[in-house]
NUKELUM-722647 format. One record per residue: x, y, z of N, C-alpha, C in turn; residue in three letters. Coordinates in steps of 0.001 Angstrom, whole numbers, plus 500000, padded with zeros to 6 digits. Example, Ala and Ser with C-alpha at 12.3 -4.5 7.8 and 13.67 -1.06 7.14 Angstrom:
<nodes>
513190494310507800512300495500507800513200496700507800ALA 512850497750507080513670498940507140512900500030507870SER 
</nodes>
This chain:
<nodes>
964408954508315953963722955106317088963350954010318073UNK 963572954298319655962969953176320481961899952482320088UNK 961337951490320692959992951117320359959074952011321205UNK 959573952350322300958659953243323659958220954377322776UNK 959250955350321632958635956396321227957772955914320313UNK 958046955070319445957225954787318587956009954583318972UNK 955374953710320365954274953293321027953970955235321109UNK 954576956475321615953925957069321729953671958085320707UNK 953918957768319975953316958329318345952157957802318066UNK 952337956981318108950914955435318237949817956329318831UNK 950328956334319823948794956866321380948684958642321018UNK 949292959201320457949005960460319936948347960607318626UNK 948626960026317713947652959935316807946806959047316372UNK 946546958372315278945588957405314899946221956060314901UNK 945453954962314901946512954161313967946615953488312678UNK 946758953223311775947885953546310738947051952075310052UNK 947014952600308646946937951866307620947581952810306227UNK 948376951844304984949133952288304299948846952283302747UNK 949446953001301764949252953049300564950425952202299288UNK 949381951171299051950565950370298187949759949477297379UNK 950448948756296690949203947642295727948510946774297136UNK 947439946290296133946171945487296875946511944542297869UNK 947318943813296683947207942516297309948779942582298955UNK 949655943369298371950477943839299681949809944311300789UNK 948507944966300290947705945500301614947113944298302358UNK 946385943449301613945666942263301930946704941305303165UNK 947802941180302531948639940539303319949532940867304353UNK 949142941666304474949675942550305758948865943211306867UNK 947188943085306395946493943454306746946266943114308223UNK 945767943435309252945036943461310193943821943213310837UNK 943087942314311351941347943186311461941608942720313243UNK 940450943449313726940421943413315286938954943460315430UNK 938285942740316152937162942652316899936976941952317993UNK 935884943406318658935473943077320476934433943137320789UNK 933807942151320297932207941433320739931849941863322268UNK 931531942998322831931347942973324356929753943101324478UNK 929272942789325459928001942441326245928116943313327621UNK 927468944418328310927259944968329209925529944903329857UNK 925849944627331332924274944525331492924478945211333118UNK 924149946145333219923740946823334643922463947225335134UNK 922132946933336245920813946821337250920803947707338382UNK 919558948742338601919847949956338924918831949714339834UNK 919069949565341411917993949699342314917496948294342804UNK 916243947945343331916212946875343556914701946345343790UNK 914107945407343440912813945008343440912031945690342574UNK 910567945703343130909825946376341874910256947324341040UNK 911019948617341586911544949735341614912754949692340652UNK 913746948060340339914805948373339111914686948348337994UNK 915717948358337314915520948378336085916858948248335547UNK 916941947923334014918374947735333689918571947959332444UNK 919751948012332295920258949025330854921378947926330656UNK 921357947331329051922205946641328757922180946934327045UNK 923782946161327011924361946798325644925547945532325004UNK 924933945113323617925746943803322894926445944858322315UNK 927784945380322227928732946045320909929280945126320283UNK 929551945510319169930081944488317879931060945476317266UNK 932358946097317298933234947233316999934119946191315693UNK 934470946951315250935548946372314300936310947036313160UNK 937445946737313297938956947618313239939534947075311901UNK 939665947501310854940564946917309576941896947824309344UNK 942384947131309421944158948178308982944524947465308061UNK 945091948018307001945852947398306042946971948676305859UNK 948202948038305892949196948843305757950112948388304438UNK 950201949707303895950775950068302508952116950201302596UNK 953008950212303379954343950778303670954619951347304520UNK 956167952320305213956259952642306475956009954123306520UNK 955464955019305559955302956238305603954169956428306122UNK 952992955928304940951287956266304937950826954978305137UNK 950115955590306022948666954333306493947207954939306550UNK 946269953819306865945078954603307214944266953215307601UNK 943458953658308795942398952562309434941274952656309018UNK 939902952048308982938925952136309152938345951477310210UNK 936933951995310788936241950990312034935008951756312577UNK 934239950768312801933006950913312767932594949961313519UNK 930871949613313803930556949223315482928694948275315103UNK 928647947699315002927465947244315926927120946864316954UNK 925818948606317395925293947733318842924094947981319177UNK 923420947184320005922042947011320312921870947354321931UNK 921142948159322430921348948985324044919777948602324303UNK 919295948576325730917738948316325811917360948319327043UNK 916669948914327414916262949583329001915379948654329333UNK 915366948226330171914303947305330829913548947634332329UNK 912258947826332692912091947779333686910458946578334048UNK 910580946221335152909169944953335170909450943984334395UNK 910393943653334606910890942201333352910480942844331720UNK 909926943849331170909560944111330208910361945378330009UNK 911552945350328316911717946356327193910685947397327434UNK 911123948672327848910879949905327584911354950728326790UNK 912717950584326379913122951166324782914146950270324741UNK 914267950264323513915464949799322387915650950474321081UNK 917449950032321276918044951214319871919024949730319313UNK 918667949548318152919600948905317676920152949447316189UNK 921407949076315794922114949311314385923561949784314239UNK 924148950259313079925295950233312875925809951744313564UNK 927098952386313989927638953713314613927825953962313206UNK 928810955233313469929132956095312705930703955226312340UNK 931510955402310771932437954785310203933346955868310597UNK 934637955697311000935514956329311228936663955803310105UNK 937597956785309242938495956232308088939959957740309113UNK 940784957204308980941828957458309305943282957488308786UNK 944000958179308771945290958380308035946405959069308616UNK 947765957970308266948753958617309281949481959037308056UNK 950466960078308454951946960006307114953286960436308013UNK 953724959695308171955199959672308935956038959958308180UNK 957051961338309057957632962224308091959336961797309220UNK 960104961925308013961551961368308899962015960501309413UNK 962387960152310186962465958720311098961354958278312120UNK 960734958505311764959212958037312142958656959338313338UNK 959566960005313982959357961125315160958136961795314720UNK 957648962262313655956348963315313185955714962654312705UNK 954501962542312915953085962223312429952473963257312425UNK 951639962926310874949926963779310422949103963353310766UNK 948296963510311106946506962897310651945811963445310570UNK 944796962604309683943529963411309198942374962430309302UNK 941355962591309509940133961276309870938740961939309320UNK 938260961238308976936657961669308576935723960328309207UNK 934446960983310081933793960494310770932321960635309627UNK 932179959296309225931379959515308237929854959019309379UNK 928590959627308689927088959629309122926600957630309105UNK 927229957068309153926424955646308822925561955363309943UNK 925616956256311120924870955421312120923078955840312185UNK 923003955351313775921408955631313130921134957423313847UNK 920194957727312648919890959157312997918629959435313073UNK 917908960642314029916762960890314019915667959807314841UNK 916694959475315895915742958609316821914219958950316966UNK 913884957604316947912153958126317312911986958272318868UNK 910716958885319058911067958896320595910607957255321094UNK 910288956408321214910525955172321620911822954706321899UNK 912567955400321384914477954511321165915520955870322296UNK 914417957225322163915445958205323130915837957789323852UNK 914793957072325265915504956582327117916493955332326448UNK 916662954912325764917978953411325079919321954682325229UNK 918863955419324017920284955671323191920683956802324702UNK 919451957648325324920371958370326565920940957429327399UNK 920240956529327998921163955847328972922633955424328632UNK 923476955404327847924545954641327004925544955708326614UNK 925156956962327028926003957989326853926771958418328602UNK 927350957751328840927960958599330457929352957822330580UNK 930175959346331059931488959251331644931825958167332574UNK 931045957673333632931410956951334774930847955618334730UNK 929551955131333791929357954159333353930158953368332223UNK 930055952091331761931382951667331350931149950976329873UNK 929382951359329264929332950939328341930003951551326813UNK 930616950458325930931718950633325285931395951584323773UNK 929792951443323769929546952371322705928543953397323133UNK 929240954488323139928034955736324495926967956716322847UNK 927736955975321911926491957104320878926340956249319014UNK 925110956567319503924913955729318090925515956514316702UNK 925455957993316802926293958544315617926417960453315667UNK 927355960883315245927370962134315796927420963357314629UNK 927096962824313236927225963647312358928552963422311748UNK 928663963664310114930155964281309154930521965475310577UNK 932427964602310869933484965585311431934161965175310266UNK 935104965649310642936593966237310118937493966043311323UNK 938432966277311497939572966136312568941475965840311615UNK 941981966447311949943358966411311644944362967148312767UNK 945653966456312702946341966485313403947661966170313310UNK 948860966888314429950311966610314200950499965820315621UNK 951408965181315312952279964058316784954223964318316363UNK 954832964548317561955871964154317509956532963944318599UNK 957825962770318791958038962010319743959818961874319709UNK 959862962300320733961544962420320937962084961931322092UNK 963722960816322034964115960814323465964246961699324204UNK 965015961318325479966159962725325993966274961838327129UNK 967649961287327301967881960352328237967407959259328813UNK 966957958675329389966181958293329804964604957597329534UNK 964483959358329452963144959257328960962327959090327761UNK 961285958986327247960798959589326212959609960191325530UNK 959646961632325052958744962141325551957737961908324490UNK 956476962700324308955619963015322782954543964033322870UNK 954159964838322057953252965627321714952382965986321085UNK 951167966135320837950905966177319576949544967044319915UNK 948783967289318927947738968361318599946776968317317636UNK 945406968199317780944471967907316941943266969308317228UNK 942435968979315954941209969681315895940191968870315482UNK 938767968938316094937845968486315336936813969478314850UNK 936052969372313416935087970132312959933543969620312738UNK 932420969636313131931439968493313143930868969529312612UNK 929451968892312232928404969779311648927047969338311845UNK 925954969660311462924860969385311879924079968214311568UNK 923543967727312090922764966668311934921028966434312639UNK 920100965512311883919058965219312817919014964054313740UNK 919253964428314925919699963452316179918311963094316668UNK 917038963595316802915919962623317146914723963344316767UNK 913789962391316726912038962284316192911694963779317335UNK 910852964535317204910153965312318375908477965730317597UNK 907540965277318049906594965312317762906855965656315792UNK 907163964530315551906998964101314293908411964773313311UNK 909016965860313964909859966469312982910940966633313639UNK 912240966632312991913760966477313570914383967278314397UNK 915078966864315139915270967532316236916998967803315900UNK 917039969042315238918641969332314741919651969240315849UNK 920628969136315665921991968946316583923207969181316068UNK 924244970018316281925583970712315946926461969962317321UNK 927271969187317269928634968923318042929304969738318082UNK 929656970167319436930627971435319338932323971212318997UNK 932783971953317865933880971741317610935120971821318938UNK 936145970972318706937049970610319878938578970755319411UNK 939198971189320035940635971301320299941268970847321315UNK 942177969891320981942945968968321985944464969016321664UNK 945346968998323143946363968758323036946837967936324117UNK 948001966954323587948046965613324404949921965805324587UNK 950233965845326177951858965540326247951687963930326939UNK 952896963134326617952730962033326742954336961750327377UNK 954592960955328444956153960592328461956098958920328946UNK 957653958107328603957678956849329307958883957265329956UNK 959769955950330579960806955527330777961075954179331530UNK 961936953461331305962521952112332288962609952854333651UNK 961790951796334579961853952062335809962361950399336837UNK 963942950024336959964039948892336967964106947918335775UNK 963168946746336298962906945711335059961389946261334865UNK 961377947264335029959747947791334152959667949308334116UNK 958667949638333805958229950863332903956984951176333286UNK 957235952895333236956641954205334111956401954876332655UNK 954882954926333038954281955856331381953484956862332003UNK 953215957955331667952625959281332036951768959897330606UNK 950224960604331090949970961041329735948943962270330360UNK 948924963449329397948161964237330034947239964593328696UNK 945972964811328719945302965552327374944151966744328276UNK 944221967799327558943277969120327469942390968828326475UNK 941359969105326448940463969075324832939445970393325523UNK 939543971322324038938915972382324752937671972265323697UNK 936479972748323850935138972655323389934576973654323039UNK 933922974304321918932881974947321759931439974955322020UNK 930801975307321605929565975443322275928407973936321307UNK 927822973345322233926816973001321511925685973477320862UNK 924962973184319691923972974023319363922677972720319386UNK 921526972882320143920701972111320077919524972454319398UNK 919165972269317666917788973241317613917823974867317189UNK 917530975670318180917900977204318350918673977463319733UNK 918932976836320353919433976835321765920864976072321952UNK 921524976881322207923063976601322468923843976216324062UNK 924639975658324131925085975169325413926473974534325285UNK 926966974709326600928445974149326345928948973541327546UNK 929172971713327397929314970767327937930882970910328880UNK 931650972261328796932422972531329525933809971931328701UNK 935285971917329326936184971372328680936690970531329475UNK 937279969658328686938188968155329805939716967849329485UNK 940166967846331228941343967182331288941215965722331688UNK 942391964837331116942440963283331401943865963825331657UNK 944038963175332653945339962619333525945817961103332962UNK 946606960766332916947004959090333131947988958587333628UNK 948138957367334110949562957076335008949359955729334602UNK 950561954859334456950712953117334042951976953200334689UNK 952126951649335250953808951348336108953320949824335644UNK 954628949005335027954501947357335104955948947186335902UNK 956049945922336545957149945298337076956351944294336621UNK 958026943406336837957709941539337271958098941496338357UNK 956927940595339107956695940052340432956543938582340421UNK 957844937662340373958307936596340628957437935830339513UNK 958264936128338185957814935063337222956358936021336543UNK 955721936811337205954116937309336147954906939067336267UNK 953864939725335598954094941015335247952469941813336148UNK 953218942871336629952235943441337817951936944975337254UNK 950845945265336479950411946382335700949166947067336910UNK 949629948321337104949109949554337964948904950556337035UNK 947757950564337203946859951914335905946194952554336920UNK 946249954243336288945324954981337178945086955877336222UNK 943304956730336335943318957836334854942116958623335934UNK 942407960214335319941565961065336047940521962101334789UNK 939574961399335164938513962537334088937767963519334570UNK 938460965020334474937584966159334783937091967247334159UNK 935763967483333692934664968142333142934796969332334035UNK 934988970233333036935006971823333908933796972502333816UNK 933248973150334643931920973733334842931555974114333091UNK 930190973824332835929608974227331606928334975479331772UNK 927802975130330801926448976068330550925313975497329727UNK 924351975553330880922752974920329686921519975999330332UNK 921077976362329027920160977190329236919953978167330218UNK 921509978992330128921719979923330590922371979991332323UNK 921905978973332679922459978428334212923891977654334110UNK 924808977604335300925849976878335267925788975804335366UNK 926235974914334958926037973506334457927471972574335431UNK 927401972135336251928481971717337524929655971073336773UNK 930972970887336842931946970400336516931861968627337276UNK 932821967748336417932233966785337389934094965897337147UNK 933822964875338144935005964029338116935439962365338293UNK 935746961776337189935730960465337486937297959938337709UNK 937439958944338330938729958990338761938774957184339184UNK 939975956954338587939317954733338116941219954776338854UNK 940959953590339021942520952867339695942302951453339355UNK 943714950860338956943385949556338297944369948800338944UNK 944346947666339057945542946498338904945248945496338411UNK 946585944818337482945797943123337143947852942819337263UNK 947110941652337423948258940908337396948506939343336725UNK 949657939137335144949810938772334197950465937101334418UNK 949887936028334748950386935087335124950599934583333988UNK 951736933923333162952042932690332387951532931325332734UNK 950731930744332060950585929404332502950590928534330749UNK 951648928304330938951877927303329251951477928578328529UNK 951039928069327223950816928957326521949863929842326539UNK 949216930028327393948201931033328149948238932038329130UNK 948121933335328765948243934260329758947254935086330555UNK 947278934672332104945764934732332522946114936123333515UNK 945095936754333247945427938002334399944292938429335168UNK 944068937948336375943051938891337032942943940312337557UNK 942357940748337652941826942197337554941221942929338585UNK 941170943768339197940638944619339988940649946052339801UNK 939412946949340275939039948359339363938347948597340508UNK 938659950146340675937506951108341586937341952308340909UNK 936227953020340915935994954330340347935298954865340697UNK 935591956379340801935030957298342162934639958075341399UNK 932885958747341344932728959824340411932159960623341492UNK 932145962574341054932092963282341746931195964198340467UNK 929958964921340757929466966230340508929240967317341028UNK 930139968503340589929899969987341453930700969404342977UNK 931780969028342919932175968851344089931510967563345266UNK 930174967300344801929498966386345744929767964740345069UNK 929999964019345375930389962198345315928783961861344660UNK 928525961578343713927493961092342371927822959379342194UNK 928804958708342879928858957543342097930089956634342737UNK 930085955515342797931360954387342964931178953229342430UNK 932121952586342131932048951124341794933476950352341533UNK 933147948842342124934327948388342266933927947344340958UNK 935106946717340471934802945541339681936212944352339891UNK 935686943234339883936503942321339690936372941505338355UNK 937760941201337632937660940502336583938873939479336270UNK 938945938839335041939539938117334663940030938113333216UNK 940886937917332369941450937950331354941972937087331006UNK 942023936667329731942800935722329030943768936204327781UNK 945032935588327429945295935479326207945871934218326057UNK 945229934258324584944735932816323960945437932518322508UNK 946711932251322112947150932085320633946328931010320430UNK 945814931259318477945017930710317959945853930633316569UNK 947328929943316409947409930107315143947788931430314634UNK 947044932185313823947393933549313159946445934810314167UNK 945886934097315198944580934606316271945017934804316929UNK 944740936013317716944936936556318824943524936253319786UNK 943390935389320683941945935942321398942310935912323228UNK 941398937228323343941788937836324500940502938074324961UNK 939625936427325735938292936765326422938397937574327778UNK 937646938305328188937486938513329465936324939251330295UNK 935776938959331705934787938753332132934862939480333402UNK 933650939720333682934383941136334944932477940957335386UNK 932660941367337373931790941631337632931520943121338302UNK 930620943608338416930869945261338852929767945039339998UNK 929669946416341086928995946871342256929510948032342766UNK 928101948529342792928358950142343201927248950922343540UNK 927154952069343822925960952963344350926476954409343361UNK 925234954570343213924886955959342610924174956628343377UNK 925095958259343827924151959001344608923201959957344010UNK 922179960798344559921693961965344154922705963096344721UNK 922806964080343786923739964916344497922730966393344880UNK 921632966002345086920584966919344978920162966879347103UNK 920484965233347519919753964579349091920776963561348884UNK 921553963632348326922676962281348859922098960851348861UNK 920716960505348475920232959172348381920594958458347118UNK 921010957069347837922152956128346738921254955285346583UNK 921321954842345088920817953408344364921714952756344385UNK 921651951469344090922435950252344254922859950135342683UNK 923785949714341998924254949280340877925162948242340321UNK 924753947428339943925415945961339990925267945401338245UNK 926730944152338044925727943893336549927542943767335946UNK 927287942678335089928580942039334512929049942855333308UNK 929858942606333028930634942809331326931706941469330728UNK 931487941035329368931750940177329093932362940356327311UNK 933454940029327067934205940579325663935030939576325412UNK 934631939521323708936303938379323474936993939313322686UNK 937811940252322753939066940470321575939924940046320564UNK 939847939600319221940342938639318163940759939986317524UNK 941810939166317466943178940078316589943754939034315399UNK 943304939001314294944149938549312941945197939550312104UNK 946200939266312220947471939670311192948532938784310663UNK 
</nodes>
């Protein structure tokens, strides 16, 4: 099978760790970690305040052979609101463990999966830690861990990926099943929470365009209702769009990303709840220099609620890759600026504030 389909078997289902003796697993194994640091500043003078976030994520694959695999990965992070030079909340500790499993049936074209999202993270916030762990949950903001833990899911799923000239396409289809949990302190006793179960389906295509390559991806995920407590609500359903194009441009490689996130009107407490839209455009561009590959970066992202403009921000950054031996490290550093509107009087805050990550890849 190409490598292009194979990459989109990859991006349709999980990825892949395998079943075989120990020590074959050990040595074949994988681990990945992305130490990132986010710190954004909302407003200005007496009046700001800022929300920042250390993640600590980390990825183990060990692969058993070319049929069955299965990942595990899991996260430390610490989030903390600040306003007056002085901590107003903080949430720190481990997310929720995610274990994962592929089984490739035929010439690799069909994939299974099945994943269990196990409870390790922290549950039953007190209210001191609520304004932390809410701020760290949003679509258009860019911090890398938006929830400290979401309850035992379930989720399983099929992928399959075929040429046809040219092109090549892929498909695939999942469910998730969550269940209840105590998500925070409320005057002393737990404040229950049900994730609403989700259904997603993802078409995916590439092809050579020139000396580079045109990738396309579309996903639906449709949603059930949330249950908060005794009171139910439903966060609406989402389409993601995606678009990627690379060429080489005299000696470096010139990568154009664009992705569209739209939230379809919901329901909370009986009122309509606005649909909303984020929408990011990227370029970096991949210079060789000796054994180092440096790429700078540029990002804009346009968010929209109920039709009215809620948000922008541009960022500039920088990237590295760095061989280390059996190491992969891939630092990189980015600065952001932007305004957040009210979509209530159109009055914008100012929003500014770095991000900073090293990526280490051992196999």
């Amino acid at each position: 099978m190409p490598y292009s389909t194979r990459q989109l078997v990859t991006l349709l289902a999980a990825t892949a760790l395998a079943a075989s003796p120990l020590a074959a697993q050990l040595s074949n194994a994988s681990v990945l970690g992305a130490p990132t640091y986010t710190s954004l500043t909302f407003g200005s003078g007496a009046a700001s305040r800022s929300v920042s976030q250390l993640a600590m994520p980390l990825v183990v694959i060990l692969p058993f052979g070319e049929k069955f695999s299965v990942d595990v990965s899991t996260a430390f992070a610490s989030s903390a609101v600040k306003a007056d030079d002085s901590t107003s909340s903080e949430i720190s500790g481990l997310t929720d463990t995610q274990i994962r499993a592929n089984l490739r049936i035929g010439a690799e074209n069909l994939l299974f999966t099945f994943g269990v999202n196990l409870p390790t993270g922290q549950y039953s916030v007190p209210t001191e830690q609520q304004e932390a762990a809410g701020q760290i949950g949003n679509d258009f903001l860019f911090y890398p861990i938006s929830s400290m833990g979401n309850g035992l899911a379930m989720t399983g799923g099929v992928a399959y990926a075929f040429p046809a000239g040219n092109w090549n396409f892929g498909a695939g289809a999942s469910a998730r099943k969550s269940t209840e949990f105590a998500a925070f302190e409320v005057a002393s006793s737990d404040f229950r929470f049900t994730p609403a179960d989700e259904y997603r389906v993802s078409l995916n295509a590439d092809r050579p365009v020139g000396d580079g390559a045109l990738s396309l991806g579309l996903t639906y995920s449709a949603f059930g209702e949330d249950i908060a407590d005794t009171t139910t609500y439903s966060t609406g359903d989402r389409i993601i769009a995606t678009a990627g194009w690379t060429f080489p441009v005299r000696g470096s490689d010139l990568f154009l990303s664009a992705w569209n996130l739209y939230r379809l009107d919901g329901e909370v407490l009986g009122d309509e709840a606005p649909g909303e839209n984020v929408f990011n455009l990227a370029a970096a561009l991949s210079i060789p220099v000796r054994d180092l590959l440096v790429q700078p970066n540029v990002e804009a992202r346009l968010w929209q609620v109920g039709g009215v403009k809620a948000g922008n921000l541009a960022t500039v950054g920088l990237r590295l890759r760095v061989p280390v031996g059996p190491l992969g490290l891939f630092p990189s550093a980015g600065y952001s600026v932007g305004t957040l509107y009210s979509t209530v009087d159109g009055t914008g805050t100012s929003v500014s504030g770095i991000r900073a990550s090293i990526t280490l890849r051992y196999n």
